[in-house]
C-alpha positions in Angstrom: -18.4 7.7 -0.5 -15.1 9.9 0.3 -12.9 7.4 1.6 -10.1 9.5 2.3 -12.4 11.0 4.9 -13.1 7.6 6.6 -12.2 7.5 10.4 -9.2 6.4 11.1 -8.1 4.4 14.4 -5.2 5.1 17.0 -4.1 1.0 17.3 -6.0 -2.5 18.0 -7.6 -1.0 21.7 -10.0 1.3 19.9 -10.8 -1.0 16.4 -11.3 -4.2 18.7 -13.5 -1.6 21.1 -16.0 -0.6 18.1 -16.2 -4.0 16.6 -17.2 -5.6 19.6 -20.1 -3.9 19.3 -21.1 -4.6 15.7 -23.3 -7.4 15.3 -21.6 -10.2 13.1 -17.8 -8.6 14.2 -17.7 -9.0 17.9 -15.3 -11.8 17.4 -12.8 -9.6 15.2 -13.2 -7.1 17.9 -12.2 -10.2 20.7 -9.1 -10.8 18.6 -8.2 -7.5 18.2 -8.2 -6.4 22.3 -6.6 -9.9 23.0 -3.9 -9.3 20.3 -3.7 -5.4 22.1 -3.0 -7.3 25.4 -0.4 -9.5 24.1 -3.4 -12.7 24.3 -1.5 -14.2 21.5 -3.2 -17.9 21.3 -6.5 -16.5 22.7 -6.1 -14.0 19.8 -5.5 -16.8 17.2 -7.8 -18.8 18.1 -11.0 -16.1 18.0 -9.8 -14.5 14.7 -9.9 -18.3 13.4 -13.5 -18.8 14.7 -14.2 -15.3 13.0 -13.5 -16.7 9.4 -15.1 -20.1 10.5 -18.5 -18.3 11.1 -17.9 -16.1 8.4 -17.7 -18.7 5.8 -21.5 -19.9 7.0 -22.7 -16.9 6.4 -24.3 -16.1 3.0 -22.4 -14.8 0.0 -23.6 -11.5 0.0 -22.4 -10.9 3.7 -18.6 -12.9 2.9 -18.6 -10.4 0.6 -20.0 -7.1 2.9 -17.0 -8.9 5.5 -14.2 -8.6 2.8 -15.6 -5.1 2.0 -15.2 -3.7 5.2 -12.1 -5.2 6.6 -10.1 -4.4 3.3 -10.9 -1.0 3.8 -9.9 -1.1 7.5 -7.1 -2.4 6.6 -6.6 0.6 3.7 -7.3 3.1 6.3 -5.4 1.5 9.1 -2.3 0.4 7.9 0.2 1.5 10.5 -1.7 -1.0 13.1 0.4 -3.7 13.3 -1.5 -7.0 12.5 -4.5 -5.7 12.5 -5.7 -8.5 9.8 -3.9 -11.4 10.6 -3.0 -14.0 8.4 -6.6 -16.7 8.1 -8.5 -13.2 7.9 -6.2 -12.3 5.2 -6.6 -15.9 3.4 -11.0 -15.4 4.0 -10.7 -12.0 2.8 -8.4 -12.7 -0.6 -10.6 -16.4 -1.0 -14.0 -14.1 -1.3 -12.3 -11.6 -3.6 -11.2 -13.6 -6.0 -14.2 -15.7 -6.4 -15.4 -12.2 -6.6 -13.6 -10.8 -9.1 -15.0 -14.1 -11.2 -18.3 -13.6 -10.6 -18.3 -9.9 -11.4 -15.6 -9.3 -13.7 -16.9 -5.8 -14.3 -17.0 -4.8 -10.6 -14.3 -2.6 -9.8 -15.0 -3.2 -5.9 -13.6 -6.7 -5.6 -10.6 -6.1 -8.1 -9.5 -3.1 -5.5 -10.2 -4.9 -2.6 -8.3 -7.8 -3.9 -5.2 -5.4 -5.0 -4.7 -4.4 -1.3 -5.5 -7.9 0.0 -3.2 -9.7 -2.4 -0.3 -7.2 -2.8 -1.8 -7.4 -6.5 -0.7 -4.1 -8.7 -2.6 -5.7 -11.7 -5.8 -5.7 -9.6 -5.7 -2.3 -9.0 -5.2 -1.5 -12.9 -7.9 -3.3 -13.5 -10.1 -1.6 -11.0 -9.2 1.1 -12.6 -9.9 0.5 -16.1 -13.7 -0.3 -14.6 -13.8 3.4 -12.6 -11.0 5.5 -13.7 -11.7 7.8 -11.0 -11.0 5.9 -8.4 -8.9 7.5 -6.1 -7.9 4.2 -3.8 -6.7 2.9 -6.9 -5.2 5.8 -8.5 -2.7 6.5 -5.3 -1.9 3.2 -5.0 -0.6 2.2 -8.7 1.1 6.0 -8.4 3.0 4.7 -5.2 4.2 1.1 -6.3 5.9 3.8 -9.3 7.7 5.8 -6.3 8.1 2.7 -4.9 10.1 0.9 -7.7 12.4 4.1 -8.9 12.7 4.4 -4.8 14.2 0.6 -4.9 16.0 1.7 -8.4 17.6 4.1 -6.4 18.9 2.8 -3.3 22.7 2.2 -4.2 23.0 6.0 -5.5 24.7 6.4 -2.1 27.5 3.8 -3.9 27.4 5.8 -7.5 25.0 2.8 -8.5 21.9 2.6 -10.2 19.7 -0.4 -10.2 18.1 -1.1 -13.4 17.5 1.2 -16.6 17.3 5.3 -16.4 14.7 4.9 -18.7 12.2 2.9 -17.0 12.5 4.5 -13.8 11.8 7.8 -16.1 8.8 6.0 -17.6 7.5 4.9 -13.9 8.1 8.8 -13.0 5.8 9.8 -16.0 3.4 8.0 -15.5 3.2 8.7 -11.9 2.7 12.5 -12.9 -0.5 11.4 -15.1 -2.0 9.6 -11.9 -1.5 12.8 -9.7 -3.4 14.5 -11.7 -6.1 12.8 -11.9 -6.3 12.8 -7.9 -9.3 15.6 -6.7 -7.9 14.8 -2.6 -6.0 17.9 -2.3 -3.8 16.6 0.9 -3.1 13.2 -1.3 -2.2 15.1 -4.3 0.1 17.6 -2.6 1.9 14.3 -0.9 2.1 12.4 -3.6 3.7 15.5 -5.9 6.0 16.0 -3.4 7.5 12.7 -3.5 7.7 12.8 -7.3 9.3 15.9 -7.3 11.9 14.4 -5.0 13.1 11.3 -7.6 12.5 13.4 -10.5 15.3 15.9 -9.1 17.0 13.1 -8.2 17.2 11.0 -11.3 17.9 14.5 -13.3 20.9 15.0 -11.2 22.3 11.6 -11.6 21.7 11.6 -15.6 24.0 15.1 -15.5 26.4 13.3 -13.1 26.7 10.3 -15.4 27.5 12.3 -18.3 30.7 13.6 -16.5 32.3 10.8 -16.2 34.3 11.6 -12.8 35.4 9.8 -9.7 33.8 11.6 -7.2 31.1 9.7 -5.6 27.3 10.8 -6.5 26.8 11.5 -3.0 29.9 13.9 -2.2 29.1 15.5 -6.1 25.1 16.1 -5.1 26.1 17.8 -1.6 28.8 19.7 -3.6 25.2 21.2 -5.7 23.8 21.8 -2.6 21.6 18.8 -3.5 20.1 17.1 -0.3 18.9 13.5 -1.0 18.0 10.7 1.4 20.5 8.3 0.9 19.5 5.3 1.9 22.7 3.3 4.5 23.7 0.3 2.9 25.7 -2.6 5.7 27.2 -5.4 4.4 28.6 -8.4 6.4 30.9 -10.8 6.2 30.1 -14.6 6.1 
């Protein structure tokens, strides 16, 4: 299956709309155009009957369940609560029982990586179907991700952490890309690595000079354009 050519959905009215209508999900699709509608304990209380008659069900269809709401989820992420929080419990319970049963099933370990928030289950995914793209652009992100946070006080002449690891994460980022066949994902994702490879190369030559001037002022004076990120502080 391409996945990155799933269908995607515009918010909660048009998932809960096509769920309705699939037998064994009509109760996801209840909570879903309740939750549109701002039906909060209506909501709660039919995605809660959802994973109640879910966990009757048979394995095999816990499992089908946790396959295809992870990957709506995947595919959906910019819909706010989509899976709320006893789906996300169900979900991450039959994954990792998952995962034990079939330790060499890379299906579970990915599901369970986006589920759980769990780098080390993608990795392992991984290792079980190397060309996994889910996987792939994932690990490659939580990289970006960490030399992103790394970065965050350059704004402040400050780096977070060691130059090194953040040019490790970068490396290793650039082996994932390549591996990537999804030209749109590849193109995105080398983009971004571009960006904090530029960026870290400029503050390794602005640490070497040892001046005053702040990192910020000395990249504009390049005619370096970064995102800075604006740091507040407050006063107790």
């Amino acid at each position: 299956m391409d996945y990155w050519n799933k269908d995607n959905f515009e918010g909660l009215k048009s998932v809960g709309e096509k769920y309705s209508a699939v037998e064994g999900y009509e109760l996801f699709g209840k909570y879903c155009l309740q939750k549109e509608k701002g039906l909060k304990k209506l909501a709660v209380s039919s995605i809660k009957e959802f994973v109640t008659v879910s966990k009757s069900k048979s394995l095999k269809v816990q499992r089908e369940i946790a396959e295809e709401l992870s990957s709506l989820g995947v595919w959906n992420s910019e819909i706010h609560q989509l899976l709320a929080h006893p789906l996300v419990e169900f979900l991450k319970s039959v994954l990792e029982q998952w995962t034990l049963d079939e330790p060499s099933n890379p299906i579970p370990h990915k599901w369970l990586g986006y589920i759980g928030g769990d780098l080390s289950s993608y990795e392992r995914a991984l290792e079980i179907d190397p060309t996994d793209e889910i996987c792939i652009s994932r690990i490659a992100q939580a990289h970006l991700n960490d030399v992103d946070y790394q970065t965050h006080h350059l704004s402040e002449s400050l780096f977070l952490g060691d130059i090194r690891d953040a040019t490790n994460s970068l490396q290793l980022v650039a082996s994932l890309i390549d591996r990537l066949t999804t030209k749109h994902v590849r193109l995105k994702m080398r983009g971004e690595l571009e960006y904090y490879n530029n960026l870290l190369s400029c503050w390794m030559e602005y640490s070497e000079l040892g001046i005053d001037e702040p990192f910020a002022d000395w990249c504009v004076s390049k005619g370096e354009k970064f995102n800075f990120w604006s740091i507040a502080y407050y006063r107790q």
